[in-house]
C-alpha positions in Angstrom: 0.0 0.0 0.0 1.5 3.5 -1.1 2.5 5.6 2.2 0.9 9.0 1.1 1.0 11.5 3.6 -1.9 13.8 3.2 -1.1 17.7 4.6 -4.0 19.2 7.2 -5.7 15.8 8.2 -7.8 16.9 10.7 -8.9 20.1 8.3 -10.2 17.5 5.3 -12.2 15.2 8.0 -14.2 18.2 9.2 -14.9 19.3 5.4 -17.9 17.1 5.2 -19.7 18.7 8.7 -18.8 21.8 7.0 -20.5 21.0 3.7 -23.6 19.7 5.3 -24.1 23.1 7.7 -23.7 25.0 4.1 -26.1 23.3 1.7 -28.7 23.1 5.0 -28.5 27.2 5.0 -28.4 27.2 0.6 -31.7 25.3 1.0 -33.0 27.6 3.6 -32.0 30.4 0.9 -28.8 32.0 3.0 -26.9 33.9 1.1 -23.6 35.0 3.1 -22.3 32.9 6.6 -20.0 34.7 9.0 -17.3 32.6 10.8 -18.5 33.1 14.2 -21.9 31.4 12.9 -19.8 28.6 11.9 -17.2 28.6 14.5 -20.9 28.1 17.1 -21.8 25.2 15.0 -18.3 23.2 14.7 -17.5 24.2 18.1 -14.3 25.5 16.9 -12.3 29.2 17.3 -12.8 31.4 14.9 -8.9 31.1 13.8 -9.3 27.7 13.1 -12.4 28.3 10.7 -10.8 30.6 9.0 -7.8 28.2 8.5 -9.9 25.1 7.8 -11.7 27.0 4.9 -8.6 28.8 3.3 -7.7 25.3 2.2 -10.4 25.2 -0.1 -8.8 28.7 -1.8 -12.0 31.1 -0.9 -11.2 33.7 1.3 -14.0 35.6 3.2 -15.1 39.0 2.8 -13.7 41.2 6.1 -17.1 41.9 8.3 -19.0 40.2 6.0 -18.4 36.7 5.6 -18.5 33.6 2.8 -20.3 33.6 0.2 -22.2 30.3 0.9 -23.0 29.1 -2.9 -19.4 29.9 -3.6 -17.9 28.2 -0.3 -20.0 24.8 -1.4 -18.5 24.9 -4.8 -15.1 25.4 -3.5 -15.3 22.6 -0.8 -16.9 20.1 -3.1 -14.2 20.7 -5.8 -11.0 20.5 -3.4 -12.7 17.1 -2.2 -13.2 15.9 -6.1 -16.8 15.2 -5.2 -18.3 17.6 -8.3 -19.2 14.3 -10.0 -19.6 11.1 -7.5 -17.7 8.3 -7.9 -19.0 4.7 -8.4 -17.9 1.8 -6.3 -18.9 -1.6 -5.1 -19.3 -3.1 -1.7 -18.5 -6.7 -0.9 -20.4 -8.1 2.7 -23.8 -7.8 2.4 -23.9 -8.2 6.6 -25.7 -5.8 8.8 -23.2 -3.5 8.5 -23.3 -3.7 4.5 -26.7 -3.7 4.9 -26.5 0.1 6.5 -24.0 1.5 4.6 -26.1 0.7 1.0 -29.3 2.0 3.0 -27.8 5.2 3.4 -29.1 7.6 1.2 -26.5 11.3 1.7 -22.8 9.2 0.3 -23.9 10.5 -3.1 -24.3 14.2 -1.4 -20.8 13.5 -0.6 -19.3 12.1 -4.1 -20.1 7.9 -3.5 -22.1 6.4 -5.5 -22.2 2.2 -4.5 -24.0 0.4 -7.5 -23.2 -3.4 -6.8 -22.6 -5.7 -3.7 -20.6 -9.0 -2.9 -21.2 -11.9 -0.9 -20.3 -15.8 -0.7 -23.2 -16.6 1.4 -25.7 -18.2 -1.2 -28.7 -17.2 1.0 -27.7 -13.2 0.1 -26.7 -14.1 -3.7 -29.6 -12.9 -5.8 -31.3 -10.7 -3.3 -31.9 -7.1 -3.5 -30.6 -4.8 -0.8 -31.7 -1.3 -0.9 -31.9 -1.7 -4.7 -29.0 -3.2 -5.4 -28.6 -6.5 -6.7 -26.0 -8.4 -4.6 -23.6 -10.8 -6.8 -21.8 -13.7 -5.9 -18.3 -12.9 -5.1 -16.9 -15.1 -7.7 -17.7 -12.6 -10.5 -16.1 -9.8 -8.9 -13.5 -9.1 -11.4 -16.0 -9.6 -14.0 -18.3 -7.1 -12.6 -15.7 -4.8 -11.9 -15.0 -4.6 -15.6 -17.9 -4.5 -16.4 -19.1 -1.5 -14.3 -15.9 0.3 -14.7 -15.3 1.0 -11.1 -12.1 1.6 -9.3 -13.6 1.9 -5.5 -14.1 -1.2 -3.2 -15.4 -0.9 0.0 -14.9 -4.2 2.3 -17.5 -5.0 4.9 -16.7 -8.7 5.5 -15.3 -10.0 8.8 -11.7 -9.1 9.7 -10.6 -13.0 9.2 -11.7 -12.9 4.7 -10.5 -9.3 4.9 -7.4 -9.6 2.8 -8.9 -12.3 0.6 -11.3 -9.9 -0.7 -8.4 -7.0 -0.9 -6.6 -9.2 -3.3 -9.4 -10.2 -5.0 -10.5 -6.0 -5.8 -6.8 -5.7 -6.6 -6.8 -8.2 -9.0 -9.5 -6.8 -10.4 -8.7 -3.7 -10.8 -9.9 -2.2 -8.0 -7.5 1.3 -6.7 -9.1 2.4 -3.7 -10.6 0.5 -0.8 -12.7 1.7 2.1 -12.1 -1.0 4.6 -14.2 -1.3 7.5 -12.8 -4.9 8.6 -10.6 -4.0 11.6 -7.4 -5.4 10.3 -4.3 -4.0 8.6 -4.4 -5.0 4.7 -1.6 -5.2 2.6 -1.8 -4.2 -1.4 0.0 -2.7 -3.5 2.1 0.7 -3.6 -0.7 1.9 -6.4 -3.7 1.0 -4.4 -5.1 3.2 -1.5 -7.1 2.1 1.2 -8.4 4.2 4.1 -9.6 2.1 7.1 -12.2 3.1 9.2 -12.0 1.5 12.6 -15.6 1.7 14.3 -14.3 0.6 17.8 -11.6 3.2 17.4 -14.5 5.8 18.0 -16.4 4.3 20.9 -13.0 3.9 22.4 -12.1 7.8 22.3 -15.9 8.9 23.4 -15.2 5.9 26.6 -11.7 7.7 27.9 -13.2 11.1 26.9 -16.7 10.1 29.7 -13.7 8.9 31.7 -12.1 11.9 32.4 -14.9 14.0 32.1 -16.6 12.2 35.1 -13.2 12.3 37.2 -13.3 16.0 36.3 -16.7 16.0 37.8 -16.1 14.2 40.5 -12.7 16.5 41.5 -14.6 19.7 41.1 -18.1 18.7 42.9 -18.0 20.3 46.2 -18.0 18.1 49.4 -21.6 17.7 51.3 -20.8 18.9 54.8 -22.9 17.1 57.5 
């Protein structure tokens, strides 16, 4: 797997929250945002909106704000999401199951037209409209569609079986929610997305912010 290091990080994983505050206020017919509006809503200084957006090349008028058409625009084209890309999924599980029943991934660029599975009881069936194919013609189908995005759903134990298999086929980017480290090739990236890992920050952050509690609560005198 290529080693790409990608510059601002934390700046391109807020990019979506952005987007979505944005096209809520285009639909509510908002013309102009200010930063302290959308400093409220991230939660975030002022400093760092300001930051976070320059990224995306627009600059906001002094005293006035972004232009919030214009702001959409830029943030959807720095992101390459002006035309969504098609990919297919393989693991039609529960968690397959919710990630083709979600509607806003094509608000965000994705577009997933096919899905996978080995389990003949799931080949044939129809999961929120799409038709889910036996994993044996994956490389077929991936021709066939002319995809280059995989997204892996399958249990951590088949994970790198079905890597290998979307590699072979052609496949160039994978979006791996099996919790285990894949290996491919320099030209393919994959971007895992390790559910646990965000249960596990929200657990130590309700740790500390009960011990917090607890040191600042003042004693109950008799």
């Amino acid at each position: 797997m290529a080693n790409i290091k990608v510059q601002k990080m934390p700046t391109i994983r807020r990019l979506p929250t952005y987007l979505y505050k944005l096209s809520e206020m285009h639909k509510a017919g908002v013309g102009i945002v200010a930063t302290p509006e959308l400093a409220r809503y991230m939660n975030l200084a002022e400093i760092v909106i300001r930051k976070d957006l320059a990224i995306t090349g627009v600059s906001g008028q002094p005293g006035v704000g972004y232009k919030v058409c214009e702001l959409i625009d830029a943030i959807r084209r720095f992101l390459q999401w002006e035309n969504p890309a098609s990919a297919i999924l393989v693991g039609a599980g529960s968690l397959g199951h919710a990630l083709l029943g979600y509607d806003g991934f094509e608000d965000y660029g994705l577009k997933i037209i096919a899905a996978f599975d080995a389990d003949p009881d799931k080949i044939g069936t129809l999961v929120h409209g799409r038709e889910v194919f036996d994993i044996a013609l994956l490389a077929e189908k991936v021709r066939e569609l002319k995809v280059e995005l995989g997204i892996i759903c399958v249990p951590a134990t088949y994970a790198q079986e079905v890597a290998d298999a979307m590699v072979a086929a052609g496949i160039r980017g994978i979006w791996n929610f099996a919790n285990v480290s894949l290996k491919t090739p320099d030209h393919v990236v994959v971007q895992r997305e390790v559910i646990a890992g965000g249960f596990a920050v929200l657990s130590v952050k309700l740790r500390q912010s009960m011990e917090n509690s607890d040191r600042t609560e003042p004693e109950l005198k008799d």
